[in-house]
C-alpha positions as CSV (number, residue, x, y, z in Angstrom):
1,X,0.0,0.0,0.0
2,X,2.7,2.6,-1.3
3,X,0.7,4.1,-4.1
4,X,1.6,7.8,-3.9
5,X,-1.6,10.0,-2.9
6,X,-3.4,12.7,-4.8
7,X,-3.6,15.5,-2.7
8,X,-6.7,16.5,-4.8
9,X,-9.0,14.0,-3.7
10,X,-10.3,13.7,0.2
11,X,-8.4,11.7,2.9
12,X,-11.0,9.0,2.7
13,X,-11.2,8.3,-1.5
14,X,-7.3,8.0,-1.7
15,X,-8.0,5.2,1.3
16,X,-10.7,3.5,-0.9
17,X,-8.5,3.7,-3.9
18,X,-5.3,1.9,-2.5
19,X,-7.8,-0.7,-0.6
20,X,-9.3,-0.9,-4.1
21,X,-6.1,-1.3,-5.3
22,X,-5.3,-4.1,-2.9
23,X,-7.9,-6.2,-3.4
24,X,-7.7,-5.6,-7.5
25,X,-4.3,-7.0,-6.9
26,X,-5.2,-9.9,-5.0
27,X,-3.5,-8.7,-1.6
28,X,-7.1,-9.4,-1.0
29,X,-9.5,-11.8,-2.1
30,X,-12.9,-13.2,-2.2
31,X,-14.3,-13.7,1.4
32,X,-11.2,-12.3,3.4
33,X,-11.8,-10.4,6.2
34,X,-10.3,-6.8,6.0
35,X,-8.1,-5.7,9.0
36,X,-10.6,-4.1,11.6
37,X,-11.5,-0.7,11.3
38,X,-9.1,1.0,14.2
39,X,-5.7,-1.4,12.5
40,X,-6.4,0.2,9.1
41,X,-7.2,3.7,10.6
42,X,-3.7,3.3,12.4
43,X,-2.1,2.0,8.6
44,X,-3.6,5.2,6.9
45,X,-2.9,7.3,9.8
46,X,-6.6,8.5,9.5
47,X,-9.7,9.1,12.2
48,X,-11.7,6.3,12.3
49,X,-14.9,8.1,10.9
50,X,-12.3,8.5,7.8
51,X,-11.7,5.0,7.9
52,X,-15.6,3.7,7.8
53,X,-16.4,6.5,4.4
54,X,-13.6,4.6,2.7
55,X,-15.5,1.1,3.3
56,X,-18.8,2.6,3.0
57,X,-17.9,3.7,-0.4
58,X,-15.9,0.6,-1.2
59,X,-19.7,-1.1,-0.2
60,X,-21.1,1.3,-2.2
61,X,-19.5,-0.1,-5.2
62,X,-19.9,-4.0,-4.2
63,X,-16.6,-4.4,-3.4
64,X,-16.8,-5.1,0.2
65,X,-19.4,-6.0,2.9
66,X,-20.1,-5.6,6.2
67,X,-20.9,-8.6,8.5
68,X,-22.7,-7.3,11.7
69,X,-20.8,-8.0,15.0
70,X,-17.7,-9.9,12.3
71,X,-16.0,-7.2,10.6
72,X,-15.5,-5.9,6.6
73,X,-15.2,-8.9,4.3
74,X,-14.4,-8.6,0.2
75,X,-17.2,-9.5,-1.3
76,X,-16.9,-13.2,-2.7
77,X,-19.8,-13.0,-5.4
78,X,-18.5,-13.7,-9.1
79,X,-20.2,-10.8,-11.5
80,X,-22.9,-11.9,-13.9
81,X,-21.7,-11.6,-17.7
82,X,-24.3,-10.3,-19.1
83,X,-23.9,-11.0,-23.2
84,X,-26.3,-8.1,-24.5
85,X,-25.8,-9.3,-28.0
86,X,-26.5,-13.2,-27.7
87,X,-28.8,-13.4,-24.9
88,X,-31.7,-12.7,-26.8
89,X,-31.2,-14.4,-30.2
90,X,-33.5,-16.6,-31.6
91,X,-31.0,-19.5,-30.9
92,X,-31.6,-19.3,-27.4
93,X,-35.2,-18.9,-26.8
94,X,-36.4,-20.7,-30.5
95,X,-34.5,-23.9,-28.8
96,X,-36.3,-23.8,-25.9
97,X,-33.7,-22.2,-23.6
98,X,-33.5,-19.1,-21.1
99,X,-32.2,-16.4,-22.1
100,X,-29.8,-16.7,-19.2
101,X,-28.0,-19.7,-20.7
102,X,-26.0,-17.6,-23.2
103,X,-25.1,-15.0,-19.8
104,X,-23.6,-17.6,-17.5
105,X,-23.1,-21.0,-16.4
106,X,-24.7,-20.3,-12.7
107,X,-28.8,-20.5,-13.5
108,X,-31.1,-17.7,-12.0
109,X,-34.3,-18.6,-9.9
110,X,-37.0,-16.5,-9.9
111,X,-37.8,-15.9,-6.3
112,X,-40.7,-13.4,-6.8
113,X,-42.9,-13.0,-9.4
114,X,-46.5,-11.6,-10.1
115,X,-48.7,-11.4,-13.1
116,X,-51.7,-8.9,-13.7
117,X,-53.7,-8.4,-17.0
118,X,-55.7,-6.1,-18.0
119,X,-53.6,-3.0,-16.8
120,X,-53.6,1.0,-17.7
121,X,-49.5,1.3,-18.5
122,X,-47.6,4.1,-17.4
123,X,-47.6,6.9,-20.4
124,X,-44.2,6.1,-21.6
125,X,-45.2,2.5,-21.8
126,X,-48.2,2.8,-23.7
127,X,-45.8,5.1,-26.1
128,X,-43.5,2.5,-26.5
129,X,-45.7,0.0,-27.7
130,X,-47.9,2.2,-29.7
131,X,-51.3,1.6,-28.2
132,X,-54.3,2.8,-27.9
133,X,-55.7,5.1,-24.8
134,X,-58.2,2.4,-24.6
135,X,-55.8,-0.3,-24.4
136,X,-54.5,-1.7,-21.4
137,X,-51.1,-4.6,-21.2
138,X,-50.2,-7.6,-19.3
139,X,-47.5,-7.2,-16.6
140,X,-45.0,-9.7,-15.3
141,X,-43.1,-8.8,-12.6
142,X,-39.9,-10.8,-11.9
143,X,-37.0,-11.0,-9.2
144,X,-33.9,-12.8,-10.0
145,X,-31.8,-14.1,-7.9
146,X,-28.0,-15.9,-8.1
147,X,-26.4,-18.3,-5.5
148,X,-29.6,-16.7,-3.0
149,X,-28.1,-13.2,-4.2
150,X,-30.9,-10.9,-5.3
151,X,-29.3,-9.7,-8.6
152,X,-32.0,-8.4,-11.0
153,X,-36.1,-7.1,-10.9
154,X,-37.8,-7.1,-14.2
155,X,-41.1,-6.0,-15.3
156,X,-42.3,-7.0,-18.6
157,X,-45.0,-5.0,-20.3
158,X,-47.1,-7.0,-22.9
159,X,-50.3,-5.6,-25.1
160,X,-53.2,-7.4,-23.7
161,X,-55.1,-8.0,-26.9
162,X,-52.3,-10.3,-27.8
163,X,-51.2,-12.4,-25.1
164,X,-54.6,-12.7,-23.5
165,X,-55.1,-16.3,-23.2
166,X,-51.9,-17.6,-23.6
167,X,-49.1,-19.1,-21.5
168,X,-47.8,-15.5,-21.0
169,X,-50.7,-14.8,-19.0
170,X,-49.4,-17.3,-16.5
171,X,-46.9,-17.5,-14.3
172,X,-45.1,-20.6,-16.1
173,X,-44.6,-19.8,-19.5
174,X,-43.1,-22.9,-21.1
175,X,-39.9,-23.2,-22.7
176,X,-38.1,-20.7,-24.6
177,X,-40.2,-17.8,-21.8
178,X,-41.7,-15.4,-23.3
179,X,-39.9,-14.8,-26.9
180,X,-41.3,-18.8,-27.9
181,X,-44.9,-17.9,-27.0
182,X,-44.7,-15.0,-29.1
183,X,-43.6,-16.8,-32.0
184,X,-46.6,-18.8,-31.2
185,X,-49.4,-16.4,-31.5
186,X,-47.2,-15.4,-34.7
187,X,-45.4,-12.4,-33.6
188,X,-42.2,-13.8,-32.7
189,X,-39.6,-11.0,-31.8
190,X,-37.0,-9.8,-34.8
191,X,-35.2,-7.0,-33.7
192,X,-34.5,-5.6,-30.3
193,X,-33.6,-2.1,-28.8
194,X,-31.7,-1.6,-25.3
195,X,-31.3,1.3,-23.9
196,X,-29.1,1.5,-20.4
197,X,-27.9,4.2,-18.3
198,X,-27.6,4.4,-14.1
199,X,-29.1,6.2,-11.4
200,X,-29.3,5.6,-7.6
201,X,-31.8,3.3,-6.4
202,X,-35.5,4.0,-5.2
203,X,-36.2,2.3,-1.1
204,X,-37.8,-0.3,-2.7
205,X,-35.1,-1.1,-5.2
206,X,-32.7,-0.9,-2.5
207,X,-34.7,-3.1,-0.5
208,X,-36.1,-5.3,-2.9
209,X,-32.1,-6.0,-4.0
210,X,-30.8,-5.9,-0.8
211,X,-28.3,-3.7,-1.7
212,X,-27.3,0.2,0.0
213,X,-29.3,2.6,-0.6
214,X,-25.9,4.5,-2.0
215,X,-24.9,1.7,-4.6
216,X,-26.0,2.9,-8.1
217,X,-28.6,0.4,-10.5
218,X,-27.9,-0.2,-14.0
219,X,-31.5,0.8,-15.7
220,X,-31.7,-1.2,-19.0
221,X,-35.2,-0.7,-21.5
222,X,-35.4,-3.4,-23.7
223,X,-38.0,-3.7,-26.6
224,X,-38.9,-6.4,-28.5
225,X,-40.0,-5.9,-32.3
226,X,-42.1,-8.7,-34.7
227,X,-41.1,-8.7,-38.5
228,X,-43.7,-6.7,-39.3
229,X,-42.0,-3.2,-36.9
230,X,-44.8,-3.7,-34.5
231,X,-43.8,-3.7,-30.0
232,X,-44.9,-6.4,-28.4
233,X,-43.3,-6.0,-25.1
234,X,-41.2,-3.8,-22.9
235,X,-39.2,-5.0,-20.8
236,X,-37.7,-2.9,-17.8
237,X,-34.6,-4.1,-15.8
238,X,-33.4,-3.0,-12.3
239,X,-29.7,-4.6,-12.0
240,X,-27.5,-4.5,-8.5
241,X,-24.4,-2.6,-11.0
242,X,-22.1,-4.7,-8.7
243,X,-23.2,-7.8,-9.4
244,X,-23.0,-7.5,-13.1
245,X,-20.6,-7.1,-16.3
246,X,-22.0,-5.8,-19.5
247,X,-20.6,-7.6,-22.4
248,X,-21.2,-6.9,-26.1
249,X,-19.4,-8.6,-29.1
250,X,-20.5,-7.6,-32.4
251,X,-17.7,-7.1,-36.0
252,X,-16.4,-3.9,-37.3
């Protein structure tokens, strides 16, 4: 822990930075308890409210935890891979599999999930998919969780007129999820659009994720397309930003 200070920054971000550093490097890893507060405060030569806002920002960024009664650990979890361009190609779900499959080897479980038709959408959503003032969607709400982790809450936004009736109404949708029951009723999805950016978490983001309320979400949109140009769902995304990667792959 040598790295030279920038005098720019405050006492307790050039801490986080060269505990960062540390456990980057592997001085630190996965599921090691962290010196107690007072020993590092003594190492940094800092007060130890200094000491805890470089650990609460190191939380804040998934990096470590703290264990009630135990101590600061580095946070053991493996980040999600999340393949933007592969996940939802028609090899995954016209085969029957989760979208998941082409993320990572560790499957989700859905620990929470509700389903209610015949809903008014929020403006934006009833923009998105082009409908009617009249019309109203089906909504599947979703939490996702990884090795018990709560990782991800979706909410899926589907005209009613078209799903009513079908698996997609239920909470079980069959092989291949939603994208193969599409195809089924003849609009099966040909071209998506994602759109991602952060923000800080609502309470019941935070809570719902189990995650601080100062760690940042990644907020992704995505909407599904038929051949013919025509939205048939909306799907928006809560992610815990520290428990995923973002990965795209696509030629020149």
């Amino acid at each position: 822990m040598s790295r030279e200070p920038s005098p720019a920054q405050p006492k307790y971000v050039q801490i986080a930075d060269e505990l960062r550093a540390a456990i980057e490097g592997g001085d630190y890893r996965g599921g090691d308890r962290l010196p107690g507060e007072n020993t590092l405060a003594g190492r940094f030569r800092a007060a130890p409210l200094t000491m805890r806002q470089a650990l609460k920002l190191l939380s804040g960024e998934g990096l470590v935890e703290s264990r009630k009664g135990s101590g600061w650990y580095v946070q053991s979890f493996r980040p999600i891979r999340r393949r933007g361009d592969k996940r939802a190609s028609r090899e995954q779900w016209g085969a029957g599999r989760s979208i998941w499959a082409a993320d990572d080897s560790r499957a989700p479980d859905v620990d929470q999930i509700t389903v209610i038709e015949e809903v008014t959408p929020p403006d934006h959503i009833r923009n998105m998919l082009a409908l009617d003032a009249d019309k109203t969607t089906c909504v599947r709400g979703r939490r996702y969780i990884v090795e018990g982790r709560p990782v991800m809450l979706a909410t899926s936004y589907l005209p009613q007129d078209l799903v009513a009736g079908s698996a997609i109404t239920q909470a079980d949708t069959g092989a291949g999820g939603i994208y193969a029951r599409l195809a089924e009723l003849g609009h099966a999805p040909a071209h998506f659009r994602e759109e991602v950016r952060t923000r800080m978490p609502s309470g019941e983001e935070a809570a719902r994720l189990s995650i601080p309320a100062d760690r940042s979400v990644l907020k992704i949109v995505r909407t599904a397309f038929d051949a013919e140009g025509e939205a048939v769902e909306v799907n928006e995304m809560t992610l815990d930003s520290a428990a995923y990667v973002l990965d795209y792959e696509f030629d020149a």
